[in-house]
N, C-alpha and C positions, 0 to 999 in steps of 0.2 A: 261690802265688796271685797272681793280678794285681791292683794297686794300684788302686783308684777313683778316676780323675782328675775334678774339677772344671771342666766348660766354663764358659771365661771369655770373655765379648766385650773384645774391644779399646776401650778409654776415647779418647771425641772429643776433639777440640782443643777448650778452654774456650769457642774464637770460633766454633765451628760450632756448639758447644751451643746458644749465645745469641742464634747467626741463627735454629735451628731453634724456640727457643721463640717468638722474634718472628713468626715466621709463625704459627704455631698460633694466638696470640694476634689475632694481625690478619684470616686469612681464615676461620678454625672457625666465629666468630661469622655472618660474612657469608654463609656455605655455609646456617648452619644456622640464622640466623636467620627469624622468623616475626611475625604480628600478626595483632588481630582486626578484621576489617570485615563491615559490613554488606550485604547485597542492598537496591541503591538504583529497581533497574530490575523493570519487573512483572515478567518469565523472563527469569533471565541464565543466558544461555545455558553449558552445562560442554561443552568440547573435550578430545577424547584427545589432540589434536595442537596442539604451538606453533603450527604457519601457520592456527587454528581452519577446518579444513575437514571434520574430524568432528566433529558434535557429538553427546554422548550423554548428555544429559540437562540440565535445568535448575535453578535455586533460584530458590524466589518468593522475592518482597520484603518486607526486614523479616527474611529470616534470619541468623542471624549465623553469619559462616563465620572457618576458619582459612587465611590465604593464606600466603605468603612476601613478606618486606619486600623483596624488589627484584624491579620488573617487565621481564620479558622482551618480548624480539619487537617493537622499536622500543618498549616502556612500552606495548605495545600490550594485553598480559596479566600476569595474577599466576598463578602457581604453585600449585594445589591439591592435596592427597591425597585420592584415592576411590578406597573397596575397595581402602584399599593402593599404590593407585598414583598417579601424576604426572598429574595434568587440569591445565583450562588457564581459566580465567575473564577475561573482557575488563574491563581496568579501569574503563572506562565505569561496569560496571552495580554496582560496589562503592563504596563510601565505606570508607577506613581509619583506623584509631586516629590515624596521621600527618598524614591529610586534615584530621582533626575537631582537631588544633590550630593550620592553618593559619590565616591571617589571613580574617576576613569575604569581604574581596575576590575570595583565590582560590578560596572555596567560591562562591561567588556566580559566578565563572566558569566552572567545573564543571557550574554546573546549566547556565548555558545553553548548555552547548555539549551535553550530556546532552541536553537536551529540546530539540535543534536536530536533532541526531542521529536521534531519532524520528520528524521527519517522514521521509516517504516519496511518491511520485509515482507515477500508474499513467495506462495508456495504454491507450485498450480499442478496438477494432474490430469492429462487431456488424454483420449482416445482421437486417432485424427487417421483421415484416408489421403492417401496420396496419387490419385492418377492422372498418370505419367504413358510417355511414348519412349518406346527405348529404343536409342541408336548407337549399333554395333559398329557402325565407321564399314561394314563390309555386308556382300548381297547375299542374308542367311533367312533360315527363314523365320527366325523370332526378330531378325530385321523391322524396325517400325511399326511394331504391335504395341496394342494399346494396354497397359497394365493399371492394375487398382493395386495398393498398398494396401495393409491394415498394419498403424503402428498404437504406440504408446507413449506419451511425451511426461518426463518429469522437468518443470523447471523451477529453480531458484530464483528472485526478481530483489532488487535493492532500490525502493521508491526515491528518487534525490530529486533534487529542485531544480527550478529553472522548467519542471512538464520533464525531464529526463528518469529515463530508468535502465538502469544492469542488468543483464540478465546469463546467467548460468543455465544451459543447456544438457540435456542427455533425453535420445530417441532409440527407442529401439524400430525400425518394421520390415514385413516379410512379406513376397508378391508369390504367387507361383500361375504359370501360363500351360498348358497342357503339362509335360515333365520337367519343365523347368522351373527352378526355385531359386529366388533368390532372398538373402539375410542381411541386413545391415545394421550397423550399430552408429550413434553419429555423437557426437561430446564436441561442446564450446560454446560460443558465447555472442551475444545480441544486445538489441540494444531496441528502445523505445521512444516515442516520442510522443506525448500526451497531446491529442487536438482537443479533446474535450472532455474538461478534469471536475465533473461534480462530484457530489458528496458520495452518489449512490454508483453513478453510471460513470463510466471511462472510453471513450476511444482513445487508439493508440497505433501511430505509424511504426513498424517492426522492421527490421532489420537482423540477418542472421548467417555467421559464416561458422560452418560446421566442418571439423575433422571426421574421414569416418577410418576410425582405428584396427574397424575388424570389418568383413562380408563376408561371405560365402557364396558359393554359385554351384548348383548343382545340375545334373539332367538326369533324372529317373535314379536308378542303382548306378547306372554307369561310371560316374566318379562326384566329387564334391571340393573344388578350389578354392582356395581363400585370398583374398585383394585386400586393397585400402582405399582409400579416393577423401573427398571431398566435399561437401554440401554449399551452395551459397541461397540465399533465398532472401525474398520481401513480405510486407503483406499489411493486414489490419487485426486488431484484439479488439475484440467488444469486451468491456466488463462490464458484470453489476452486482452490488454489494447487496444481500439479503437480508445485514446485518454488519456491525461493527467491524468484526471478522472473516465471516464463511459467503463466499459468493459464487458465480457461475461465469465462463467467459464462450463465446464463440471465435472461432482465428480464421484465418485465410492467406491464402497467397500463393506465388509463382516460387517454384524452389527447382534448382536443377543439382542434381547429384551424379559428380562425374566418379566411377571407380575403376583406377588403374590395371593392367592387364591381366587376367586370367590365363594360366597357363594350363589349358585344358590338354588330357592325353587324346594321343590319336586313334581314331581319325576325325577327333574333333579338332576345329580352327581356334585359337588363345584370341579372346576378344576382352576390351576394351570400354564396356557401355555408360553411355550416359542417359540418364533418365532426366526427363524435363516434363514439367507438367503443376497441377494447382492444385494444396492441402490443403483442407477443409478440417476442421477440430472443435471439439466440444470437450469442456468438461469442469472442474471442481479448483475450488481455489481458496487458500487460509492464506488472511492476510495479519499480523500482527505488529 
C-alpha cells in the first residue's frame, strides 16, 4: 500500500510575510472602504459609466445612499452599487459623512458652487405670426382692418430657481394691407414662470414688455415715416427637450403694440396706431 503524503506549502521568508500583511493592511481598507451620504440635488442623476454618459436612473433628495469614500473621474463621481453593480453618481448632488464634518466654510463653498452649477442658459429662434386689428384713433379707411404679421424672434433666457427665468428679447415683423406697409423692430425683456418643470417637457407662464426703437410706415411710393412706440404682451411657451441641449418650443399670447405718431405728408392725416391681437410662434432652441 501507498503511504499518504502530506501536501506542504513552502514557508515565506519572515520579511515577505511582513510586506505582505503591510499591504493588506494599507490597501483592503482603501479598495473596500465605503460611507453614508445624502442626495443634496432635486434628481441626481445614477451613470453606468465613469465618463457619465449613460445615465440610468435617478435619486431624489433627501435619500440617503451608500457611496465609496474615494471619488473617481477627476473627484468628478463616487462609486455606487445598483442591482449588484458598479454606477456612478456625480459628487455635486451628494453631501458625505466626510463633508458634514468639514469646516462651516467649506460647506458653505459647496453650496455655492452646487447652486451656481444649476443655472443654465437657452437660446431660442422662433418664426411667429402676429394678428392683430389696428386702431388709428380716427375714421380712415385702414381704420380696424384685420392684419397678419410675419416676424422673427431671437431670444436669450437665464434658467434661475424658485420655476423663474430672464429673458432677453429682440423681434423683428412686417404687415402690409393693400399699399400699406408697415416695419417694426422691438428689443427688451420678459420674464417666465415655470408651471410644469420636467426633465424633458416645460410649461411656462410669460410675461413681456417691449421698446420698439425703430418702425416705419409706408403707403405705396407715396412717402415712408418712421415712429417708435411700445410692446406689452402675455402668454404660454411650451418646451421640449429632444436632448440634453437642442429642443423645439410652441408660444402664444395676447400682445398689443402701441406706435407713437406718424407724421405723414399731405394730404395724408399723421396717425397714431395700435395694434392688438394673438402671436402664435414656433421654432428651435439650445439650451446649455
Amino acid at each position: 500500500m501507498m503511504k499518504s503524503q502530506t501536501l506542504k506549502f513552502p514557508q515565506l521568508p519572515s520579511e515577505v510575510r511582513l510586506i505582505l500583511i503591510v499591504l493588506v493592511a494599507v490597501f483592503c481598507p482603501v479598495l473596500w472602504a465605503k460611507q453614508q451620504a445624502m442626495v443634496i440635488s432635486e434628481k441626481a442623476v445614477i451613470y453606468s459609466d465613469i465618463q457619465m454618459t449613460s445615465p440610468v436612473g435617478y435619486v431624489p433628495r433627501g435619500k440617503k445612499i451608500v457611496v465609496g469614500s474615494i471619488p473617481r473621474n477627476k473627484a468628478q463621481v463616487y462609486p455606487i452599487i445598483v442591482s449588484g453593480k458598479i454606477a456612478y453618481i456625480r459628487t455635486r448632488d451628494v453631501t458625505t459623512e466626510k463633508e458634514s464634518m468639514d469646516s462651516e466654510r467649506l460647506v458653505a463653498e459647496r453650496f455655492q458652487k452646487t447652486a451656481a452649477s444649476n443655472l443654465r442658459s437657452k437660446f431660442a429662434l422662433d418664426y411667429f405670426a402676429f394678428n392683430s386689428q389696428i386702431d388709428l384713433g380716427k375714421d380712415l379707411p385702414l381704420n380696424k382692418a384685420a392684419l397678419t404679421w410675419h416676424g422673427i424672434s431671437l431670444r436669450g433666457e437665464v434658467i434661475l430657481k424658485h420655476d423663474f427665468d430672464f429673458q432677453i428679447i429682440t423681434n423683428f415683423m412686417m404687415t402690409e394691407h393693400e399699399n400699406s406697409n408697415f416695419k417694426v423692430v422691438e428689443f427688451g425683456l420678459g420674464s417666465g414662470y415655470r408651471l410644469i418643470d420636467a426633465k424633458r417637457f416645460k410649461v411656462k407662464a410669460e410675461v413681456q414688455a417691449l421698446a420698439v426703437p425703430f418702425s416705419s410706415y409706408s403707403e405705396g411710393n407715396d412717402f415712408r415715416v418712421n415712429s417708435y412706440g411700445y410692446t406689452l404682451g402675455a402668454g404660454l411657451n411650451l418646451h421640449y427637450l429632444f436632448n440634453d441641449h437642442w429642443g423645439m418650443e410652441v408660444t402664444g399670447g395676447i400682445y398689443r403694440t402701441s406706435l407713437l405718431k406718424f407724421d405723414t405728408p399731405s394730404p395724408y392725416e399723421s396717425v397714431s396706431p395700435t395694434f392688438t391681437g394673438n402671436r402664435l410662434g414656433f421654432g428651435i432652441n439650445y439650451l446649455y
